[in-house]
LUMDOMAR-455509 format. One record per residue (C-alpha): residue number from 1; residue in three letters; y, z, x. Coordinates in steps of 0.05 Angstrom, whole numbers, plus 5000, padded with zeros to 4 digits. Example, Ala and Ser with C-alpha at 12.3 -4.5 7.8 and 13.67 -1.06 7.14 Angstrom:
! residues 2
   n res north   up east
   1 Ala  4910 5156 5246
   2 Ser  4979 5143 5273
END
This chain:
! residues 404
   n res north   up east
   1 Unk  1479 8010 3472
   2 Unk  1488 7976 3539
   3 Unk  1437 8000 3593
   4 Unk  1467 8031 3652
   5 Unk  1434 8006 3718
   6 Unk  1438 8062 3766
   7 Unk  1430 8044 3851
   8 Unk  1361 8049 3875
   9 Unk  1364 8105 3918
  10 Unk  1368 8096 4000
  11 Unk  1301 8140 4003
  12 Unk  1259 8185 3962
  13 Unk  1280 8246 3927
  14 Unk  1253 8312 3972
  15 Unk  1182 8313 3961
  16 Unk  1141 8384 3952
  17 Unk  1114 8404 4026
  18 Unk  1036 8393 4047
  19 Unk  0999 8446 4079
  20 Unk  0993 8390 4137
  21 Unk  1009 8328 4164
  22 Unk  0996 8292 4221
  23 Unk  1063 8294 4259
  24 Unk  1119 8344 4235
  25 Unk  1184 8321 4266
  26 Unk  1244 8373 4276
  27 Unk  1310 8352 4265
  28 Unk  1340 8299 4217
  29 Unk  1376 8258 4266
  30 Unk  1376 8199 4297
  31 Unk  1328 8204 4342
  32 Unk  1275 8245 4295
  33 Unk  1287 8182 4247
  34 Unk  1281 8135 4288
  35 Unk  1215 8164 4325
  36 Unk  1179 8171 4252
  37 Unk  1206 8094 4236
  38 Unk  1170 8068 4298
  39 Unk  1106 8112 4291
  40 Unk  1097 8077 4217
  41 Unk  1115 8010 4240
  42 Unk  1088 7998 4307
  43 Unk  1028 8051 4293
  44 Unk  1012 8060 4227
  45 Unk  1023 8131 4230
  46 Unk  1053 8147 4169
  47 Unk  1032 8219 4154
  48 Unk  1091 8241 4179
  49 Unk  1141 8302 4161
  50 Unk  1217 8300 4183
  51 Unk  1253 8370 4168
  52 Unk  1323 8381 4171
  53 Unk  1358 8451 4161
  54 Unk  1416 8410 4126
  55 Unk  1433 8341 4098
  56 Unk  1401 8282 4142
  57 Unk  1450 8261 4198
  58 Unk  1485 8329 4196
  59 Unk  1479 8343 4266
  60 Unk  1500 8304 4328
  61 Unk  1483 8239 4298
  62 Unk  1546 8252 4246
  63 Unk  1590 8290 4294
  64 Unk  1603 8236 4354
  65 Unk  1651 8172 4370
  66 Unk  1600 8121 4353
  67 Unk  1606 8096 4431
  68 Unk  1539 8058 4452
  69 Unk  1539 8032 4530
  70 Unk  1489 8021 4589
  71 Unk  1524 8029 4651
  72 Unk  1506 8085 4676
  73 Unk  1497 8105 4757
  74 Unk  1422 8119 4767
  75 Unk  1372 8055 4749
  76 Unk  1326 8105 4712
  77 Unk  1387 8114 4666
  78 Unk  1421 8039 4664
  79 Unk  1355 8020 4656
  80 Unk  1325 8056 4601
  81 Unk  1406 8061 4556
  82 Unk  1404 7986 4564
  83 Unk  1332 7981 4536
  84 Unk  1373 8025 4480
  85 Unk  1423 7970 4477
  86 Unk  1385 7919 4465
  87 Unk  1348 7951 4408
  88 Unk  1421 7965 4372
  89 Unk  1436 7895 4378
  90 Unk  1381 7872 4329
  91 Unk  1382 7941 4290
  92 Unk  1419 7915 4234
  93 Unk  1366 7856 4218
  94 Unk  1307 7901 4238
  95 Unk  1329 7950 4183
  96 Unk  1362 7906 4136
  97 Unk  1426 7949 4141
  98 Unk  1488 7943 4178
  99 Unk  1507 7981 4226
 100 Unk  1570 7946 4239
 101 Unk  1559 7942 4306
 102 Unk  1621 7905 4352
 103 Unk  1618 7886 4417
 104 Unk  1687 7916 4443
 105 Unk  1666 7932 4516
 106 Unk  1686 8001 4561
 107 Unk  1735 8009 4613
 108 Unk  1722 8064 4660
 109 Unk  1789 8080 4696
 110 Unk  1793 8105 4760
 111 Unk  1848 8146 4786
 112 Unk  1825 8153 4868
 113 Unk  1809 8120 4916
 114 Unk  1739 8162 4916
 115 Unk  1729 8147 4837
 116 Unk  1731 8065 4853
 117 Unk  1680 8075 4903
 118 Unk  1632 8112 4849
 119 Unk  1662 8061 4801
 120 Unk  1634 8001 4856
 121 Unk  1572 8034 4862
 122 Unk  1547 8042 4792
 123 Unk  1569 7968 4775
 124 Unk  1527 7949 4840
 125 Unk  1474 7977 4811
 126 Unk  1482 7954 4733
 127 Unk  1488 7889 4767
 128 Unk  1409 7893 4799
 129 Unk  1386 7910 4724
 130 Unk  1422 7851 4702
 131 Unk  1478 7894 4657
 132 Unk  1548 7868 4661
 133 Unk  1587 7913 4695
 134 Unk  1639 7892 4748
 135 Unk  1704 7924 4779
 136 Unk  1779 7906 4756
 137 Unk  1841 7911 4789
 138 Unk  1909 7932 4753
 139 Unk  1923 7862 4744
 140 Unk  1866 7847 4696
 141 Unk  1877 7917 4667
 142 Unk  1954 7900 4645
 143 Unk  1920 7848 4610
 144 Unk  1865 7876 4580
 145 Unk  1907 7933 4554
 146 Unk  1986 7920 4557
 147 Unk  2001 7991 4525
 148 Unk  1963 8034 4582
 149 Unk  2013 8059 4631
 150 Unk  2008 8037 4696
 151 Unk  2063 8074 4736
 152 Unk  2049 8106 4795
 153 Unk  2094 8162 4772
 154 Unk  2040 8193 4725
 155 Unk  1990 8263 4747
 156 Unk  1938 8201 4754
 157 Unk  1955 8141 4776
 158 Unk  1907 8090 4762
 159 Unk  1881 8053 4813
 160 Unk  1826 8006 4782
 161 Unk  1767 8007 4732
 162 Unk  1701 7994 4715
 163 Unk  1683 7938 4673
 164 Unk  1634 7934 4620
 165 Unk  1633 7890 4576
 166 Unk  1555 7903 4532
 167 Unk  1590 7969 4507
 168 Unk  1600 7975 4436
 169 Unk  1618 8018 4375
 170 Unk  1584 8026 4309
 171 Unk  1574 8066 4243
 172 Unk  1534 8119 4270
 173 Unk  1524 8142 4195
 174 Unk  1493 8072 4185
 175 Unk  1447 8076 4241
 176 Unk  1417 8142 4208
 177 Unk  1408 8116 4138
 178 Unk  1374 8053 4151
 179 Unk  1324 8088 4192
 180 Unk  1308 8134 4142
 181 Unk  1310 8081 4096
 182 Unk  1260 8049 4135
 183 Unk  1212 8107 4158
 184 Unk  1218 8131 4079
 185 Unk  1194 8050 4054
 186 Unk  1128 8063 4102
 187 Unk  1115 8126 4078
 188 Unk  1147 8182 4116
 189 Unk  1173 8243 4084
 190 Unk  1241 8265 4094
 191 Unk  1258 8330 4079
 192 Unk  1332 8356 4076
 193 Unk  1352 8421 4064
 194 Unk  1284 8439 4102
 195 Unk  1298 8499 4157
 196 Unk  1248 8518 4208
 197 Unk  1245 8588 4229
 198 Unk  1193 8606 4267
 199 Unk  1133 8565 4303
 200 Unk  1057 8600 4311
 201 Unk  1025 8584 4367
 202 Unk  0947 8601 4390
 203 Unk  0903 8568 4438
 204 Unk  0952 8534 4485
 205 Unk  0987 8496 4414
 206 Unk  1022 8509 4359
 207 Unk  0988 8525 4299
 208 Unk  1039 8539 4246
 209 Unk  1107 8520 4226
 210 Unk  1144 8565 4182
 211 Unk  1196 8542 4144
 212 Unk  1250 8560 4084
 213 Unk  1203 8535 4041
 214 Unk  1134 8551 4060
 215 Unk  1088 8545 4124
 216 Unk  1054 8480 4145
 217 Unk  1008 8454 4208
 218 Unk  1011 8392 4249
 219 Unk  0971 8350 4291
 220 Unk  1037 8346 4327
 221 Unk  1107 8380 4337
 222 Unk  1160 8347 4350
 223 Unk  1230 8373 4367
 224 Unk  1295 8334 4358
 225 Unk  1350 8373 4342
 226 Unk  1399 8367 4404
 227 Unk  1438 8423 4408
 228 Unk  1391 8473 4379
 229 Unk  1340 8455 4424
 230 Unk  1343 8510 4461
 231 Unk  1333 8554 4393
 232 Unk  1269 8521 4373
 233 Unk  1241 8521 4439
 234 Unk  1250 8603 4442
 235 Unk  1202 8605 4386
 236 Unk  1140 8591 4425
 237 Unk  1167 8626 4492
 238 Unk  1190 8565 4523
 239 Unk  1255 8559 4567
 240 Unk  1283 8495 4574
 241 Unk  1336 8488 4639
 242 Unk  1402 8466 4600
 243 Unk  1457 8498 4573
 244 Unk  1494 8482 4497
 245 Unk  1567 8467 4490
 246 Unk  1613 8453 4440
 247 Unk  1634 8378 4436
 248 Unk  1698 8355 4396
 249 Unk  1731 8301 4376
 250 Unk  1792 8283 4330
 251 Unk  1816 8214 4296
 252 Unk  1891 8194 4288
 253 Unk  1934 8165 4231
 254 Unk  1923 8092 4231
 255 Unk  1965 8053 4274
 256 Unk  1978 7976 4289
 257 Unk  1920 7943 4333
 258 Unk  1928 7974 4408
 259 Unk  1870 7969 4434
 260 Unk  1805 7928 4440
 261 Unk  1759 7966 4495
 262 Unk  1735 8033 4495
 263 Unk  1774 8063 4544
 264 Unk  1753 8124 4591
 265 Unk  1784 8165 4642
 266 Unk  1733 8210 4679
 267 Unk  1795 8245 4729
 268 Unk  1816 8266 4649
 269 Unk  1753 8272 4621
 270 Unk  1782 8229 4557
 271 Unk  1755 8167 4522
 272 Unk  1784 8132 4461
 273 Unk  1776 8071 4418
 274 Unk  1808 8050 4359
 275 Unk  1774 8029 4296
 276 Unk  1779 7970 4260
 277 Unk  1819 8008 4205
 278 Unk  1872 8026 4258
 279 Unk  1856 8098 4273
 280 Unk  1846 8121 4351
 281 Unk  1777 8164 4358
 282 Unk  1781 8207 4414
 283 Unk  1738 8249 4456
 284 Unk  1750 8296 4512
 285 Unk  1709 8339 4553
 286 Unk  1659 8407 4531
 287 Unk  1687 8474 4522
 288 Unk  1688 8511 4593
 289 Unk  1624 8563 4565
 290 Unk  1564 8565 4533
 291 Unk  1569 8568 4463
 292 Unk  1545 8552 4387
 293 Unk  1611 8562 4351
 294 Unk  1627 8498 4323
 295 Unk  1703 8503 4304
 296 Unk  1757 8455 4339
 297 Unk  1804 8496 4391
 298 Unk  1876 8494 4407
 299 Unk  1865 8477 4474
 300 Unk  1825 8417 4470
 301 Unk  1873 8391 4423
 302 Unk  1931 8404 4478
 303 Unk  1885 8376 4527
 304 Unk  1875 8312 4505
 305 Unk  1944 8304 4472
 306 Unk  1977 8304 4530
 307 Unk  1926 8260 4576
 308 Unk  1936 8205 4511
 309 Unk  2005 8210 4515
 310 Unk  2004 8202 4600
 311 Unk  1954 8142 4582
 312 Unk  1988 8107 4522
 313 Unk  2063 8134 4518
 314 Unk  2076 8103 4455
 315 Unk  2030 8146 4414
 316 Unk  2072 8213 4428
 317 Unk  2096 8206 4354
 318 Unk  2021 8190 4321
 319 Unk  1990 8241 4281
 320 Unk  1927 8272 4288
 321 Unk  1890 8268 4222
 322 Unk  1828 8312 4227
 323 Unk  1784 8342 4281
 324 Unk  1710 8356 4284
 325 Unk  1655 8387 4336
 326 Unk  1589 8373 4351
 327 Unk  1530 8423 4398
 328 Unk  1504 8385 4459
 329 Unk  1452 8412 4509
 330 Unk  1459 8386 4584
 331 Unk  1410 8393 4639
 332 Unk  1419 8403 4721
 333 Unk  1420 8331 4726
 334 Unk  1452 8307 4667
 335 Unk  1395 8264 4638
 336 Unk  1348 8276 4583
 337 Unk  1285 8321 4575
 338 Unk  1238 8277 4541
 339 Unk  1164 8296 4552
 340 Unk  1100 8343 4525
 341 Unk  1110 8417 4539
 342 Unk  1057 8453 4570
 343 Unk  1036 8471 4490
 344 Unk  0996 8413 4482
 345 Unk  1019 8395 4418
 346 Unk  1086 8400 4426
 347 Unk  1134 8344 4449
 348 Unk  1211 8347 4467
 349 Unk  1275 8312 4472
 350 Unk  1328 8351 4492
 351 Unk  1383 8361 4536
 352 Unk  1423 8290 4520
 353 Unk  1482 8323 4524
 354 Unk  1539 8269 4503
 355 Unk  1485 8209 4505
 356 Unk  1431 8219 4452
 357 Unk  1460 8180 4405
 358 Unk  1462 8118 4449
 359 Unk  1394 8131 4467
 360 Unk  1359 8137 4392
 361 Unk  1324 8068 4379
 362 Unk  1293 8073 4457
 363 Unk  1279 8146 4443
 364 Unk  1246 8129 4379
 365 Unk  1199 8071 4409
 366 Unk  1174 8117 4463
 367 Unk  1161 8180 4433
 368 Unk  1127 8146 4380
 369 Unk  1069 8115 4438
 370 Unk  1076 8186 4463
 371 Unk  1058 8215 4396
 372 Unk  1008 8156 4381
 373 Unk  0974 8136 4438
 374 Unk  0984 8190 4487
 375 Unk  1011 8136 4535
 376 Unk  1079 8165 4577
 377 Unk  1124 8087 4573
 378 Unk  1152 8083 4645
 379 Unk  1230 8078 4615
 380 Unk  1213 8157 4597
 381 Unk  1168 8170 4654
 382 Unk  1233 8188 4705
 383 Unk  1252 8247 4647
 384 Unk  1196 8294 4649
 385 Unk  1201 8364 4656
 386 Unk  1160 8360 4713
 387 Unk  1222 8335 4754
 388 Unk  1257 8400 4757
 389 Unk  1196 8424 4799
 390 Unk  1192 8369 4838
 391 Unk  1256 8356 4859
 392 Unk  1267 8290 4830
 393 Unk  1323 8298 4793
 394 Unk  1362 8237 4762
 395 Unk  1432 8254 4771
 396 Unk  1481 8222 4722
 397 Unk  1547 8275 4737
 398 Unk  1586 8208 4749
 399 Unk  1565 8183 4679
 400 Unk  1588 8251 4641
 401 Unk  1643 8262 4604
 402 Unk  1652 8329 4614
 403 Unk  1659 8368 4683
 404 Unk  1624 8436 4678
END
């Protein structure tokens, strides 16, 4: 009989839980992957626990438009997403996986006078990091995109755009396996199907970590879970200042090739790209309130029909294929959380609201010396919680895609 040769698989089947490891990560995402990766790799810390209530990448790392960019307004955050950049752009060698990551660049449109001037300024400053970002006029738009409208008998007219050309899209499931391909191959545990529900804590730290399958320690907690931050950090008393949202997103029928860029209107709070199979991924802004229910809503696919359709009249006839949604926590100042709590044990990253995903290979490196070495990297340093006390917030409202 003819042996049948079954796939080696991606990473280990579920192992049975230890009373303790070293670090216990929360949240099978991106950025919990891509922090235990680093911590083997770069630290040899390898005794290392990630649990995930669900299958790995279930959360915001599977429910987003794959969109990774750098030019953002403050230089904390151009700085430290372009650091984030740069790491995607050797990802697929580092992990021996593709990622299928494309250069396609973003276009920012502006539809005021007073959005080219906050258009102007953020490219000023990408251009002191050294990020290519620069300002177009409808010229160069018309020929970057023939099918956008540019009429001046629209609700928007367009009056320019921001140019940046390092953005890029990506298999965002890709991202997530070969990191847990990677963190699995130097000896990390994954652990799907794993749900915390309740944290101990005693002593100024956390002691115990209850889970659906039993109760562990740690030397230290971890939590990456993005939307359900919030949740988690109400086990051990601690408020975090950021709200949760709902997040969606739908993809189209495909259609002949339209467009190259990501393209983003902020007036519309839109952005859309097309794949390279032809369908049109598109985003629009957070549900008005506060909220964990995760289903698509009539309104935010009227929203966003109609601001395509104003944008690109010739898709009025495309069909919309499927929908999804996705939790996402957002802060005062629209930037991160990313920093020890005042348990000593405990470490954070939270409040990324539509930008962890672009931020999970930086993320990873830098919690990993946070976790390792004790060492705060000055990319992360700007993101402490400390900020909201001090007044030193980093305000990236012109960077959001969403308007509450």
């Amino acid at each position: 009989m003819k042996e049948i040769l079954f796939p080696r698989r991606m990473w280990r089947r579920r192992p049975e839980l230890k009373r303790r490891y070293d670090v216990v990560i929360i949240g099978g995402g991106v950025q919990g992957l891509a922090t235990a990766y680093y911590l083997a790799k770069e630290h040899g810390v390898t005794d290392v626990a990630v649990l995930e209530k669900s299958y790995i990448g279930s959360g915001g790392s599977g429910r987003n438009t794959a969109i990774v960019r750098s030019n953002y307004r403050t230089p904390e955050g151009a700085r430290f997403y372009q650091a984030s950049l740069d790491l995607y752009d050797g990802l697929s060698q580092e992990l021996g996986f593709n990622i299928m990551l494309t250069r396609r660049g973003v276009l920012t449109l502006a539809h005021s006078e007073r959005a080219l001037a906050t258009a102007t300024e953020r490219a000023s400053v990408n251009q002191q990091l050294g990020i290519d970002s620069r300002v177009i006029g409808l010229d160069e738009i018309a020929r970057r995109v023939p099918a956008l409208n540019l009429s001046q008998d629209v609700t928007w007219p367009i009056v320019g755009a921001m140019l940046h050309p390092g953005g890029a899209i990506l298999r965002h499931d890709a991202v997530v396996w070969g990191y847990a391909r990677g963190a699995d191959r130097r000896g990390v545990e994954i652990h799907p199907f794993t749900e915390v529900t309740g944290l101990s804590q005693a002593g100024g730290r956390i002691t115990k970590i209850r889970t659906t399958r039993g109760d562990i320690e740690a030397g230290t907690v971890l939590s990456a879970t993005a939307g359900w931050s919030s949740q988690i950090c109400d086990m051990v008393g601690l408020r975090l200042p950021m709200k949760t949202y709902v997040l969606q997103a739908f993809v189209t029928e495909p259609i002949r090739p339209m467009l190259v860029e990501t393209v983003v209107s902020s007036q519309m709070r839109l952005y859309v790209h097309q794949t390279t199979r032809g369908e049109l991924v598109a985003g629009a802004e957070a549900e008005p309130y506060p909220t964990y229910q995760g289903r698509s809503t009539l309104t935010f696919i009227e929203s966003i029909s109609r601001y395509l359709v104003e944008l690109f009249p010739g898709l009025r006839d495309v069909s919309i294929l499927r929908t999804w949604s996705g939790l996402c926590d957002v802060t005062p100042d629209y930037s991160p959380i990313i920093d020890r709590t005042p348990l000593s044990n405990f470490v954070v990253s939270a409040g990324w609201g539509t930008y962890g995903f672009k931020a999970g290979p930086i993320v990873g490196v830098t919690l990993a010396k946070l976790i390792a070495t004790g060492q705060v990297d000055p990319l992360i340093k700007p993101f402490g919680l400390q900020r909201f006390v001090e007044d030193r917030l980093v305000s990236e409202t012109a960077s959001a895609a969403m308007s509450h």
